[in-house]
PyMOL Python script that loads the backbone (N, CA, C, O; Angstrom):
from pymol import cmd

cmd.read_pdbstr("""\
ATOM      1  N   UNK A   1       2.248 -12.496   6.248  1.00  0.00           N
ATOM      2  CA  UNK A   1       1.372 -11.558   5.575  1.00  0.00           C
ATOM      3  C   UNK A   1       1.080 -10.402   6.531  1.00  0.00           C
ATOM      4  O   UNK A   1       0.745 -10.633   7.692  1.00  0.00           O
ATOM      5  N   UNK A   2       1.211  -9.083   6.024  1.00  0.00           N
ATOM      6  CA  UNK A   2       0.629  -7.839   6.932  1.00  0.00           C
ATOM      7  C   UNK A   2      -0.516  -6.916   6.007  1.00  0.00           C
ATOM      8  O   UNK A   2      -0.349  -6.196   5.022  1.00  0.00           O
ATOM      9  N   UNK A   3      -1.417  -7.184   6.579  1.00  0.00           N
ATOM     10  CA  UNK A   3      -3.116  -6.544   6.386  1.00  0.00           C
ATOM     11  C   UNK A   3      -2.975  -5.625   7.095  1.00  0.00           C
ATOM     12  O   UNK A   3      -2.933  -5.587   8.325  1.00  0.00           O
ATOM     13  N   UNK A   4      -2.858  -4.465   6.009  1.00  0.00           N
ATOM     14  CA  UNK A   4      -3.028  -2.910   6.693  1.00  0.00           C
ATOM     15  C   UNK A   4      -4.305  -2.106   6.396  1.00  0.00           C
ATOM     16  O   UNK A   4      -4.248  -1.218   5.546  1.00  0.00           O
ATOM     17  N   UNK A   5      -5.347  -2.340   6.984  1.00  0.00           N
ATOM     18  CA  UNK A   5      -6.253  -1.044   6.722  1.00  0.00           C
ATOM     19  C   UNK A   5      -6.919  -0.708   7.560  1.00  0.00           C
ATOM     20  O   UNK A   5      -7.192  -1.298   8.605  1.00  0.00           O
ATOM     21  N   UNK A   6      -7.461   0.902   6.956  1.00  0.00           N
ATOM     22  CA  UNK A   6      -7.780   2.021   7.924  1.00  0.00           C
ATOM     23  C   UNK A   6      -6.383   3.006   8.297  1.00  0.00           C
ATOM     24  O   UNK A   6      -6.402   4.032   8.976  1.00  0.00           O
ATOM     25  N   UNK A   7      -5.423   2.498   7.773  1.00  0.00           N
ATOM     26  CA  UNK A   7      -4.067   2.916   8.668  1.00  0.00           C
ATOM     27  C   UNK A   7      -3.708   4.648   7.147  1.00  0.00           C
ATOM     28  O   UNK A   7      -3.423   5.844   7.218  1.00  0.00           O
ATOM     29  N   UNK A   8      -3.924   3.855   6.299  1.00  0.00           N
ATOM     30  CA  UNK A   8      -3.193   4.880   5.028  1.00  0.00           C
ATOM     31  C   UNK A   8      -4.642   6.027   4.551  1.00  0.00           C
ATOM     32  O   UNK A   8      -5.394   6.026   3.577  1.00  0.00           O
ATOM     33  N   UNK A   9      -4.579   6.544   5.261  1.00  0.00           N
ATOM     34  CA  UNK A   9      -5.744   7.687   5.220  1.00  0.00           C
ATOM     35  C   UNK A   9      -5.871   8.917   5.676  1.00  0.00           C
ATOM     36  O   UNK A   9      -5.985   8.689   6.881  1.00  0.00           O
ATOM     37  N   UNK A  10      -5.940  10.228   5.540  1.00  0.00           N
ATOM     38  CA  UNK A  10      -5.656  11.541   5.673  1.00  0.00           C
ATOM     39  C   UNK A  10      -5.113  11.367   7.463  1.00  0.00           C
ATOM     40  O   UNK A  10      -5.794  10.577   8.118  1.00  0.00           O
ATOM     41  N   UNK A  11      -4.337  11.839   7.956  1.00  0.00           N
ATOM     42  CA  UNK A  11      -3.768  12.489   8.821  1.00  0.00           C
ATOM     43  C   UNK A  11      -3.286  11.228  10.050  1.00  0.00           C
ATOM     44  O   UNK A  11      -3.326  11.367  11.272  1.00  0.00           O
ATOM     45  N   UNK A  12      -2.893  10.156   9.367  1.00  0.00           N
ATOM     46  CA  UNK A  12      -2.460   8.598  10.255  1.00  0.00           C
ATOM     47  C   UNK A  12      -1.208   8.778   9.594  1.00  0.00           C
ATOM     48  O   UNK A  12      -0.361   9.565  10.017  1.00  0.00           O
ATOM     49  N   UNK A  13      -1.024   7.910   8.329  1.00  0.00           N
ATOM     50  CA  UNK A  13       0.789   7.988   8.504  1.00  0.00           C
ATOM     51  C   UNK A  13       0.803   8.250   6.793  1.00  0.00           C
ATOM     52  O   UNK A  13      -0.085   8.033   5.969  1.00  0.00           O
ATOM     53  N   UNK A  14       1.981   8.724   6.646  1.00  0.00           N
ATOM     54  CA  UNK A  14       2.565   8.580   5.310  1.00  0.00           C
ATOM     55  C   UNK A  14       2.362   7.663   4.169  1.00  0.00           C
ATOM     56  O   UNK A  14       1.803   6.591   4.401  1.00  0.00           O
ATOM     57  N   UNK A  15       2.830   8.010   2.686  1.00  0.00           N
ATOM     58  CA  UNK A  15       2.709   6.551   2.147  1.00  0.00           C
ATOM     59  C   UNK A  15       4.355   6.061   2.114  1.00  0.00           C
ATOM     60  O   UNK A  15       4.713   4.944   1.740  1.00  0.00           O
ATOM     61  N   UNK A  16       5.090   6.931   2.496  1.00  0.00           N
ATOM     62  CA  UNK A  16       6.388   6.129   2.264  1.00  0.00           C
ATOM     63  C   UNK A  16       6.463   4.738   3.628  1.00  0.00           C
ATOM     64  O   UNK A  16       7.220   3.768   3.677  1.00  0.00           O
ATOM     65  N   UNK A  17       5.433   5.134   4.528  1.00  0.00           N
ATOM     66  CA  UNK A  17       5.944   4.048   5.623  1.00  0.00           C
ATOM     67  C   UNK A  17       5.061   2.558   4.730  1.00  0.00           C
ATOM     68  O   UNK A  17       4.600   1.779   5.565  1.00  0.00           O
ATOM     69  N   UNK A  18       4.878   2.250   3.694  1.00  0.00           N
ATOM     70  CA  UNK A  18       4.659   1.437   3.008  1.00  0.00           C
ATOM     71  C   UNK A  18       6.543   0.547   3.312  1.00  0.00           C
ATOM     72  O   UNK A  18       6.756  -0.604   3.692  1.00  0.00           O
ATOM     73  N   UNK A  19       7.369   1.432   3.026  1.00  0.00           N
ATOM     74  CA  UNK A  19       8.308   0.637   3.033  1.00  0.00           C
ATOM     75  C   UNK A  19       8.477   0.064   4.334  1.00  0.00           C
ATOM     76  O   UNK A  19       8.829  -1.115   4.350  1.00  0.00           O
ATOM     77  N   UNK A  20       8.317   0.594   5.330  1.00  0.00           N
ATOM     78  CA  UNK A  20       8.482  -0.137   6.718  1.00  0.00           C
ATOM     79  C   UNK A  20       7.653  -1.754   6.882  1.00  0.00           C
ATOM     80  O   UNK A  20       8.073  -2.794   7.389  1.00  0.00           O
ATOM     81  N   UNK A  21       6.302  -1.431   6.212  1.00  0.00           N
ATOM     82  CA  UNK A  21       6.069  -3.155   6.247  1.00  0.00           C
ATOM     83  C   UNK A  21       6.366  -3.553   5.208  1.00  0.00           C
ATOM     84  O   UNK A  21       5.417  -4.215   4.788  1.00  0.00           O
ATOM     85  N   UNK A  22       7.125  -3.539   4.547  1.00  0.00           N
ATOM     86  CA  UNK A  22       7.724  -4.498   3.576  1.00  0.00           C
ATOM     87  C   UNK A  22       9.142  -4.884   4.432  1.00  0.00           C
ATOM     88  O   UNK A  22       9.711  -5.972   4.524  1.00  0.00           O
ATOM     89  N   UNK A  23       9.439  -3.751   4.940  1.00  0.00           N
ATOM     90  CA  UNK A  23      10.971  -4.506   5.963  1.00  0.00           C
ATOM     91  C   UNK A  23      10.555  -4.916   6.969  1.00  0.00           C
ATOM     92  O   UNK A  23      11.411  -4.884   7.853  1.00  0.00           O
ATOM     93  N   UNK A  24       9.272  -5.443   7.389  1.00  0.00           N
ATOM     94  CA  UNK A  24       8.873  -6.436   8.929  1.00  0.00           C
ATOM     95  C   UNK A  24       8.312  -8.086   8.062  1.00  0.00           C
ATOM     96  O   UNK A  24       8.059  -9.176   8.575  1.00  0.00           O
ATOM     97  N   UNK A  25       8.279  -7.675   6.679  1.00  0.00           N
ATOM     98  CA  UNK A  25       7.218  -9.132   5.660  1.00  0.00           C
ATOM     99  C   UNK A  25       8.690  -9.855   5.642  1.00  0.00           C
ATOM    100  O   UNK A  25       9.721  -9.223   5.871  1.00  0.00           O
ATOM    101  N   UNK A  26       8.667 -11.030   5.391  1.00  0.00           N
ATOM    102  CA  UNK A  26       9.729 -12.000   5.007  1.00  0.00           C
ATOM    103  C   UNK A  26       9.214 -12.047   3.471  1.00  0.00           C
ATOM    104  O   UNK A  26       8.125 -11.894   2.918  1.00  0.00           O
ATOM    105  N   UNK A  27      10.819 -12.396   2.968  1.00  0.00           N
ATOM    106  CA  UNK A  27      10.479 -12.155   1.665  1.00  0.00           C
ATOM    107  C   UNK A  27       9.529 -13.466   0.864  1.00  0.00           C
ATOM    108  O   UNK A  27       9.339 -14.647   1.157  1.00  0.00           O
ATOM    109  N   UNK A  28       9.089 -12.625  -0.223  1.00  0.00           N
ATOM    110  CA  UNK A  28       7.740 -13.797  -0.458  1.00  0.00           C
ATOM    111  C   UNK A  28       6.617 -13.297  -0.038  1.00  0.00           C
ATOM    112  O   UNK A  28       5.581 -13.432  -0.688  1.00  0.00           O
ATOM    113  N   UNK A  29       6.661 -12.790   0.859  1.00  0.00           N
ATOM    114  CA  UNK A  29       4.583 -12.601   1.838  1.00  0.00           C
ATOM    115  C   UNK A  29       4.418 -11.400   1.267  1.00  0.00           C
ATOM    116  O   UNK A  29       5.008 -10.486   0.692  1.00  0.00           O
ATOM    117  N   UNK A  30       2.980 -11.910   1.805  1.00  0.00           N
ATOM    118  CA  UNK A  30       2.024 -10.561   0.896  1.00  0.00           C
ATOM    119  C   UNK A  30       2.242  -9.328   2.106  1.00  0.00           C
ATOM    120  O   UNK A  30       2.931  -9.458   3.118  1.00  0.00           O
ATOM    121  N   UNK A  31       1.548  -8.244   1.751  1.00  0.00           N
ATOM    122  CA  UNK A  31       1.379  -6.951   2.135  1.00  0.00           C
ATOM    123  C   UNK A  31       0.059  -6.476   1.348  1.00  0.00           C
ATOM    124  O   UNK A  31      -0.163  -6.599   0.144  1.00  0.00           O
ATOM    125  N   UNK A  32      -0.774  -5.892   2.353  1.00  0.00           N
ATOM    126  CA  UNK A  32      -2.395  -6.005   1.808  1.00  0.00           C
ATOM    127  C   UNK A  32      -2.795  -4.719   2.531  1.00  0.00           C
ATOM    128  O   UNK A  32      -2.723  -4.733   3.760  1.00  0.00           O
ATOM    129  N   UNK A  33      -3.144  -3.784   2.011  1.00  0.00           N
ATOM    130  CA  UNK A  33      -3.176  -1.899   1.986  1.00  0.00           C
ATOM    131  C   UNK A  33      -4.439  -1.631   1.865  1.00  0.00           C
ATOM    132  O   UNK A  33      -4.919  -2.363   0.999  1.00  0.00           O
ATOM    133  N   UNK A  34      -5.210  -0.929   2.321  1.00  0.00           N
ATOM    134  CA  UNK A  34      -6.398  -0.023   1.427  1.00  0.00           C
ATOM    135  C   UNK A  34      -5.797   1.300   2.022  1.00  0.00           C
ATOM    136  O   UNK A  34      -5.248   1.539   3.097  1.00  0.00           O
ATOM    137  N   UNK A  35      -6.274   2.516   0.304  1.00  0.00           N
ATOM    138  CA  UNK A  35      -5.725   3.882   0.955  1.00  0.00           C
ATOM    139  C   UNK A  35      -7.571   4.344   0.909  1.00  0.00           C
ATOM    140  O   UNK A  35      -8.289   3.664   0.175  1.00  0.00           O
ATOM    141  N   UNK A  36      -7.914   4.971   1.352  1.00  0.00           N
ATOM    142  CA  UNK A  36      -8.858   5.890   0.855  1.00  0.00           C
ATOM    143  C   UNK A  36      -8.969   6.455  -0.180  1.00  0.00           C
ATOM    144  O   UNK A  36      -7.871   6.992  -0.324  1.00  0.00           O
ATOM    145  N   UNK A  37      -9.818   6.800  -1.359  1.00  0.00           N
ATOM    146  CA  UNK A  37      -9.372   7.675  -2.325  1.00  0.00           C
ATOM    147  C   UNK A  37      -9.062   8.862  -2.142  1.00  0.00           C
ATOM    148  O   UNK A  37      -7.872   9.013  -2.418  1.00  0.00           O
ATOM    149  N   UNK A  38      -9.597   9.894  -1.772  1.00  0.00           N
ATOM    150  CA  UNK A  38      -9.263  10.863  -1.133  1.00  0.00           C
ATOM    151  C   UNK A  38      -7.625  10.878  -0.231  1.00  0.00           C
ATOM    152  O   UNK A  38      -7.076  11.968  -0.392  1.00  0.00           O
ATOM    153  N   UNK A  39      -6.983  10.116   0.451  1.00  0.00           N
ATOM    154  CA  UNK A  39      -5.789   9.937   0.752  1.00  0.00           C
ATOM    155  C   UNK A  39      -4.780   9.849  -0.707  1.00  0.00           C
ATOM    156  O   UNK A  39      -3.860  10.578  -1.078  1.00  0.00           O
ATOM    157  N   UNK A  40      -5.401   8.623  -1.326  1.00  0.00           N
ATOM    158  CA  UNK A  40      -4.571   8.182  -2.312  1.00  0.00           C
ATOM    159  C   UNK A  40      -3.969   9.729  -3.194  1.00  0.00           C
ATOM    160  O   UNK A  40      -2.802  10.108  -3.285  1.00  0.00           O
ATOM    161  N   UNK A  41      -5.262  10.413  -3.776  1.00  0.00           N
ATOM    162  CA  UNK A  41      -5.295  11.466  -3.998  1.00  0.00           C
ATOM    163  C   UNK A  41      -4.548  12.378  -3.698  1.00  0.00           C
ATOM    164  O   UNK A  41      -3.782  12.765  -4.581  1.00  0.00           O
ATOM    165  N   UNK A  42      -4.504  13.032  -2.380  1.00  0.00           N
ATOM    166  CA  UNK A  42      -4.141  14.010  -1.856  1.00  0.00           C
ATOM    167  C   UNK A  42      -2.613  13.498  -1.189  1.00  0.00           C
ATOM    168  O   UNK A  42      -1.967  14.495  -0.866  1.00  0.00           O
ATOM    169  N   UNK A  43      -2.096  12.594  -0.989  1.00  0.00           N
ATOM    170  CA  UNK A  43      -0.779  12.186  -0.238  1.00  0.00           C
ATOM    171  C   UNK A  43       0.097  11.669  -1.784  1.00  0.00           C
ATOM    172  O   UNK A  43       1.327  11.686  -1.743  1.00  0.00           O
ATOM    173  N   UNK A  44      -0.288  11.426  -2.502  1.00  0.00           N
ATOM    174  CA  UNK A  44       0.830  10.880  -4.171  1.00  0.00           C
ATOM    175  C   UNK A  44       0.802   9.561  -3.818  1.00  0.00           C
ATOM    176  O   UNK A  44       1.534   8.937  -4.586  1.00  0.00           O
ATOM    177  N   UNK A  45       0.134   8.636  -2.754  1.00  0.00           N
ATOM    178  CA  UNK A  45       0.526   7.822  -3.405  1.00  0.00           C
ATOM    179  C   UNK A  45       1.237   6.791  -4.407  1.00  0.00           C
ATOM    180  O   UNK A  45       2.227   6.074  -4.263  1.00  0.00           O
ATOM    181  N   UNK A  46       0.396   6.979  -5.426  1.00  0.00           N
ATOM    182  CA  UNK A  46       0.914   6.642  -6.402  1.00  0.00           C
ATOM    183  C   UNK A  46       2.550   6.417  -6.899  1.00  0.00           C
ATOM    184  O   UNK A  46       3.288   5.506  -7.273  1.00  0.00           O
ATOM    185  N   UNK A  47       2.599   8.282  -6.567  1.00  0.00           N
ATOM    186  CA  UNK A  47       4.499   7.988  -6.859  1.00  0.00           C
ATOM    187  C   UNK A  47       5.118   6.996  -5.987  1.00  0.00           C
ATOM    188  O   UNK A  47       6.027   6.258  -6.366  1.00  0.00           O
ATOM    189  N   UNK A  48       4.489   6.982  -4.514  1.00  0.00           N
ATOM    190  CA  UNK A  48       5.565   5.760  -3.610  1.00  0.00           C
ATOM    191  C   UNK A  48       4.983   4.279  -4.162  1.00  0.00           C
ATOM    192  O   UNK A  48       5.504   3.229  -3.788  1.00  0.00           O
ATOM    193  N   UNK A  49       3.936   4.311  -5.019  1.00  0.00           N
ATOM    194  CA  UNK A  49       3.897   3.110  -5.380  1.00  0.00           C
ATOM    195  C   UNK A  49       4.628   2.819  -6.656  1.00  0.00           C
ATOM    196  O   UNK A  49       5.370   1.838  -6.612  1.00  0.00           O
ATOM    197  N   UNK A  50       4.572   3.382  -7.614  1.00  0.00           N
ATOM    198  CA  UNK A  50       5.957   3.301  -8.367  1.00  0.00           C
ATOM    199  C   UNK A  50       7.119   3.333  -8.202  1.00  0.00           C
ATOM    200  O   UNK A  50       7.782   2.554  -8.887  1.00  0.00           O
ATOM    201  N   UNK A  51       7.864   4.272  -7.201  1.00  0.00           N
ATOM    202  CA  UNK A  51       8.754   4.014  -6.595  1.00  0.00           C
ATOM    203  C   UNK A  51       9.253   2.918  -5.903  1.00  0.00           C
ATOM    204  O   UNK A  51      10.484   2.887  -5.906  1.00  0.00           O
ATOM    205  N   UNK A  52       8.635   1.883  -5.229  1.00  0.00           N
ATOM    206  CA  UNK A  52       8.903   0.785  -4.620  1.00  0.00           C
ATOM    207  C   UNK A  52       8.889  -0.030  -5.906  1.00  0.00           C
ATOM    208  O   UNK A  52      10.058  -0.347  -6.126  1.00  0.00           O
ATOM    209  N   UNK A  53       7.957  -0.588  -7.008  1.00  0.00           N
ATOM    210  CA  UNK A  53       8.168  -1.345  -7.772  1.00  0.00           C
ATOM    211  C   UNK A  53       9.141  -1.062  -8.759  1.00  0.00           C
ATOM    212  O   UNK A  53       9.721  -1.903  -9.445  1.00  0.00           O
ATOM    213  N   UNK A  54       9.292   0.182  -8.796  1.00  0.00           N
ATOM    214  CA  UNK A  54      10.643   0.377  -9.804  1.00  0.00           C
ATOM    215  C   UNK A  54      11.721  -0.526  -9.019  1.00  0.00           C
ATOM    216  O   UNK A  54      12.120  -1.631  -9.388  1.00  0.00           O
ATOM    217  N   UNK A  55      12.162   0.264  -7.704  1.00  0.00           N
ATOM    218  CA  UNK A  55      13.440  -0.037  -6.970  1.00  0.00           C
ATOM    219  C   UNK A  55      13.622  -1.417  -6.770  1.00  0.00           C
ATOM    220  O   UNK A  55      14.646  -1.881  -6.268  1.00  0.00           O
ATOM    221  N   UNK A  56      12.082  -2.497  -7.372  1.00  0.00           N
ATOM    222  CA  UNK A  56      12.153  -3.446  -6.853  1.00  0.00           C
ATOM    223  C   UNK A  56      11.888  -4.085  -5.810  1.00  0.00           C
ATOM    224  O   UNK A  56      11.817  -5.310  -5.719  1.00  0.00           O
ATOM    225  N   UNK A  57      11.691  -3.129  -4.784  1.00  0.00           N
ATOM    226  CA  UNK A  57      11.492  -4.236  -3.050  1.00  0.00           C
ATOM    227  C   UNK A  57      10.412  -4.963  -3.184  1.00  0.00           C
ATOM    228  O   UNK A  57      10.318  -5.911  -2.405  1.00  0.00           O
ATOM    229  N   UNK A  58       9.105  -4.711  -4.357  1.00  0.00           N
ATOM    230  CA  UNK A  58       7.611  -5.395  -3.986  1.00  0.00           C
ATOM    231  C   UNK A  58       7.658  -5.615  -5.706  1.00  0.00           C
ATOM    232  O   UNK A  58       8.323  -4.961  -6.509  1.00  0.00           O
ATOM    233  N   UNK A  59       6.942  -6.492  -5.918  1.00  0.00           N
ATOM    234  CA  UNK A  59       5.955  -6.369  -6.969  1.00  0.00           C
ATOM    235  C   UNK A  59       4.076  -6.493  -6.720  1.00  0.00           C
ATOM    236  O   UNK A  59       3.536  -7.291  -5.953  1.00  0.00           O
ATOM    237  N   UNK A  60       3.485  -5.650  -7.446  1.00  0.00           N
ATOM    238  CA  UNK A  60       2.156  -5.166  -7.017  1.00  0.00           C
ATOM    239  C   UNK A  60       0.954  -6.505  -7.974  1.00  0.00           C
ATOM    240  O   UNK A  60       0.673  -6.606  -9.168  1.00  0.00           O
ATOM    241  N   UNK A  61       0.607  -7.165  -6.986  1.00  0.00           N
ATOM    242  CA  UNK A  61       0.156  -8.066  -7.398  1.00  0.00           C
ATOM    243  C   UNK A  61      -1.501  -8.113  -7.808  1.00  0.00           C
ATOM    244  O   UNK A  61      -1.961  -9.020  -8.501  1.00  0.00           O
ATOM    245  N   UNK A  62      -2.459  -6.803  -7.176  1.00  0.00           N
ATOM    246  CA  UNK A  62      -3.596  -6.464  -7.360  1.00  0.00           C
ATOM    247  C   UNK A  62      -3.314  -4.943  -6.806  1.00  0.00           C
ATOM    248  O   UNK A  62      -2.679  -4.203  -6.055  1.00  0.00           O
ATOM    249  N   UNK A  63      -4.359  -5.112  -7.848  1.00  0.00           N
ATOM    250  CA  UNK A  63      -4.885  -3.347  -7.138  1.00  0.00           C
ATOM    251  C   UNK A  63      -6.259  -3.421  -7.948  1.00  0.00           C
ATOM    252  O   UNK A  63      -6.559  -3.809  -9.077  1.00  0.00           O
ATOM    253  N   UNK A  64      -6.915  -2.911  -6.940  1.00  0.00           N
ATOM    254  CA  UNK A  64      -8.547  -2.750  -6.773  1.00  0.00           C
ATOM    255  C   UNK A  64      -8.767  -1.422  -6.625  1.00  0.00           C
ATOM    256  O   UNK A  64      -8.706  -0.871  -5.526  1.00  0.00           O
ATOM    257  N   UNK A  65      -9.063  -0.762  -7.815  1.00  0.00           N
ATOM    258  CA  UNK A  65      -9.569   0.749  -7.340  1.00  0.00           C
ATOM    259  C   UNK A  65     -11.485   1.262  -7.362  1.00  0.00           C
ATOM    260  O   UNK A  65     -12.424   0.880  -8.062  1.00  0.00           O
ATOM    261  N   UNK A  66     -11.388   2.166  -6.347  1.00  0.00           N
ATOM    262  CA  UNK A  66     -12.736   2.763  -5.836  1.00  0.00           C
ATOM    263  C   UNK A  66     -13.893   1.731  -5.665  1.00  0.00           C
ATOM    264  O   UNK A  66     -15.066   1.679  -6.035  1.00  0.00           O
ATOM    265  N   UNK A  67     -12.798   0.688  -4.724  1.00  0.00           N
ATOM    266  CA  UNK A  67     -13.951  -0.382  -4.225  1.00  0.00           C
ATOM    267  C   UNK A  67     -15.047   0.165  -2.924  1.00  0.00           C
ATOM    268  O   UNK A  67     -14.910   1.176  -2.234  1.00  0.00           O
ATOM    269  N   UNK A  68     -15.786  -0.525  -2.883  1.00  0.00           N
ATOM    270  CA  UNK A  68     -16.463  -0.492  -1.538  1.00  0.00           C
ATOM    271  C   UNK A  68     -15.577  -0.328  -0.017  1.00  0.00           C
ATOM    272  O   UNK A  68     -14.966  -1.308   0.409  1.00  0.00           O
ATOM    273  N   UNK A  69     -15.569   0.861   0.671  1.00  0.00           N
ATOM    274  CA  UNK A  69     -15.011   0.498   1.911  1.00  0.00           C
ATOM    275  C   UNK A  69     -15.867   1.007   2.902  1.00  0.00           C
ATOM    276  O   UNK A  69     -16.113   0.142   3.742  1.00  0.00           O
ATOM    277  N   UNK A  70     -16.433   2.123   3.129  1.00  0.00           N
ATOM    278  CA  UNK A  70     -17.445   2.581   4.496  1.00  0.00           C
ATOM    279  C   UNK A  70     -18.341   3.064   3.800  1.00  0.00           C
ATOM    280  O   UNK A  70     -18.222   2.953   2.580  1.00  0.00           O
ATOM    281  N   UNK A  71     -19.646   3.824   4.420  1.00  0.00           N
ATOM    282  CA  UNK A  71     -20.797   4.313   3.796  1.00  0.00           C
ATOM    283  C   UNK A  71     -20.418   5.841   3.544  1.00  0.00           C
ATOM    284  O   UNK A  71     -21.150   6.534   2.839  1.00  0.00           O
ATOM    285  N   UNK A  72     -19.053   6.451   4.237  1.00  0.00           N
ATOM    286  CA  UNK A  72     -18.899   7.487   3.120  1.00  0.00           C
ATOM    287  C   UNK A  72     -17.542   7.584   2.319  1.00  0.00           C
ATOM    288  O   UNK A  72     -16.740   8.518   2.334  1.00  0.00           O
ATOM    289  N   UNK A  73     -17.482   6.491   1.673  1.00  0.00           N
ATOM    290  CA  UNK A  73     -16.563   6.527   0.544  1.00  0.00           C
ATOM    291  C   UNK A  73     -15.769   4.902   0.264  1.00  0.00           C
ATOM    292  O   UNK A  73     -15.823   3.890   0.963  1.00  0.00           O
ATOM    293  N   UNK A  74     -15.075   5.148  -0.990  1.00  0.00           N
ATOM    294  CA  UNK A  74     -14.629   4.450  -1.293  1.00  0.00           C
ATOM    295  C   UNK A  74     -13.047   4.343  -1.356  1.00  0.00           C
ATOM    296  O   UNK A  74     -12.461   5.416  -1.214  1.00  0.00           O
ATOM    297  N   UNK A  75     -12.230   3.160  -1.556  1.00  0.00           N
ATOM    298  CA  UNK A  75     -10.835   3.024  -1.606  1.00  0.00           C
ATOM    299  C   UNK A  75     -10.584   1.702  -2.356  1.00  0.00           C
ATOM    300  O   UNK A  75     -11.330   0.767  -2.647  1.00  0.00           O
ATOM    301  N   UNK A  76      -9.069   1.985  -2.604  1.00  0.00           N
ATOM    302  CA  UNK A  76      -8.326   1.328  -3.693  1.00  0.00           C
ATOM    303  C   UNK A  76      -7.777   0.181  -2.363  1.00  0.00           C
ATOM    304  O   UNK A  76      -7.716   0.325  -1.142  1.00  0.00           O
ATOM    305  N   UNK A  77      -7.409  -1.070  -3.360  1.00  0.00           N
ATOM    306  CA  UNK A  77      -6.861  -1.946  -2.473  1.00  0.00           C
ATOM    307  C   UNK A  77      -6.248  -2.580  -3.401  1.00  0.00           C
ATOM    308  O   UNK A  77      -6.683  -2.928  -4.499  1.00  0.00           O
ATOM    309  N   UNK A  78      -4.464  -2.842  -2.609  1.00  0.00           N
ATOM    310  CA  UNK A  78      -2.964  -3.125  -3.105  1.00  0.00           C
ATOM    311  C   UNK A  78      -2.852  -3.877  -2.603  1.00  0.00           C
ATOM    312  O   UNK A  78      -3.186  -3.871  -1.419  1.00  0.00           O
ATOM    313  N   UNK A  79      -2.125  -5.368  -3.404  1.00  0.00           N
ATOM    314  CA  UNK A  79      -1.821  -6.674  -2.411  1.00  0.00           C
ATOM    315  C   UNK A  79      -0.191  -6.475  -3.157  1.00  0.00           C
ATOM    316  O   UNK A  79      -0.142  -6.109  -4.331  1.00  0.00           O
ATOM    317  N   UNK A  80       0.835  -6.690  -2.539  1.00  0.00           N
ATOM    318  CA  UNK A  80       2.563  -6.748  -2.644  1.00  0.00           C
ATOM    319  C   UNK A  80       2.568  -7.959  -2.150  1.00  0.00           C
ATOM    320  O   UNK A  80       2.034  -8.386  -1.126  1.00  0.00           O
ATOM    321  N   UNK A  81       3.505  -8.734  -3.314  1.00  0.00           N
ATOM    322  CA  UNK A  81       4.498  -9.517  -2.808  1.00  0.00           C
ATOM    323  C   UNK A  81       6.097  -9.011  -2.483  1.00  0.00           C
ATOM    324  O   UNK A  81       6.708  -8.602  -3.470  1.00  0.00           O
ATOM    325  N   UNK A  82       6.787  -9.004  -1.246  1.00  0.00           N
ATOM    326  CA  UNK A  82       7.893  -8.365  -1.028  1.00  0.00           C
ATOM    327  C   UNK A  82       8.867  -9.158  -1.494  1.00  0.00           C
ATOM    328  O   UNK A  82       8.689 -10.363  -1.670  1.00  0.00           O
ATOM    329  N   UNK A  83       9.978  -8.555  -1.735  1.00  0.00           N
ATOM    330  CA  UNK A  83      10.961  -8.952  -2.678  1.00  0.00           C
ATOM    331  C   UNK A  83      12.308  -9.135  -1.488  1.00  0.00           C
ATOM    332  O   UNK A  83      12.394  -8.781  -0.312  1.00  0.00           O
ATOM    333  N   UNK A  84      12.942  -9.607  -2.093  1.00  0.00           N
ATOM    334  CA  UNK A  84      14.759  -9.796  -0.951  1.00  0.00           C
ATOM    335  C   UNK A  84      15.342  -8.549  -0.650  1.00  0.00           C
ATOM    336  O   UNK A  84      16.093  -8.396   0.313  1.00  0.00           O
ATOM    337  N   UNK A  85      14.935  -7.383  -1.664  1.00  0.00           N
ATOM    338  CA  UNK A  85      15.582  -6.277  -2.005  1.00  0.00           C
ATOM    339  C   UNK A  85      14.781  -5.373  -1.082  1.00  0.00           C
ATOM    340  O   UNK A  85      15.402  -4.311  -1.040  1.00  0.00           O
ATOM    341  N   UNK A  86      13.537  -5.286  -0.214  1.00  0.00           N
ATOM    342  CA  UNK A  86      12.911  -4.805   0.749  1.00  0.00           C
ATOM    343  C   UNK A  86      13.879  -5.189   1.837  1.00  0.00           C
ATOM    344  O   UNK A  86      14.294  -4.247   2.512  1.00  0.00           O
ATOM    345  N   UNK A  87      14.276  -6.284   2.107  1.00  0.00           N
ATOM    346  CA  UNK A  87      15.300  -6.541   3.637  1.00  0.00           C
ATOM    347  C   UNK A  87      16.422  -5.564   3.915  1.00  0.00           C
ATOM    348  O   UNK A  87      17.124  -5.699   4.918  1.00  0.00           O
TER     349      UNK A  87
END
""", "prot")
cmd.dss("prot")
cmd.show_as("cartoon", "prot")
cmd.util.cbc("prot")
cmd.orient("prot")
């Protein structure tokens, strides 16, 4: 399992490096994200998250949006199971 947060948020990394921990997960394990909303927002997100479940490497097993994360703001939280097709 790889628990990523704090990491996907204005000016740290991309959302395509989503695919990079799906190619360090063995297939089967989770992958566990929070973006910021404001990130989610402003970086598309979204499209790299459709993009990966289209292509197949993950299927998106939760998503939690505009949960609780710090006292100034909130974020979405993505749990992936990675697929064979991530390797």
């Amino acid at each position: 399992m790889v628990l990523c947060r704090g990491v996907f948020t204005s000016g740290h990394v991309p959302p395509d490096t989503l695919l990079r921990l799906f190619e360090m997960t063995v297939k089967g394990g989770l992958v566990i994200v929070s973006t910021r909303t404001a990130y989610y927002e402003q970086m598309h997100y979204q499209d790299v998250n459709d993009q990966i479940i289209a292509q197949g490497k993950a299927a998106l097993l939760l998503n939690l949006r505009d949960a609780p994360y710090t006292n100034d703001g909130n974020a979405h939280y993505w749990v992936y199971a990675v697929s064979s097709q991530a390797l």
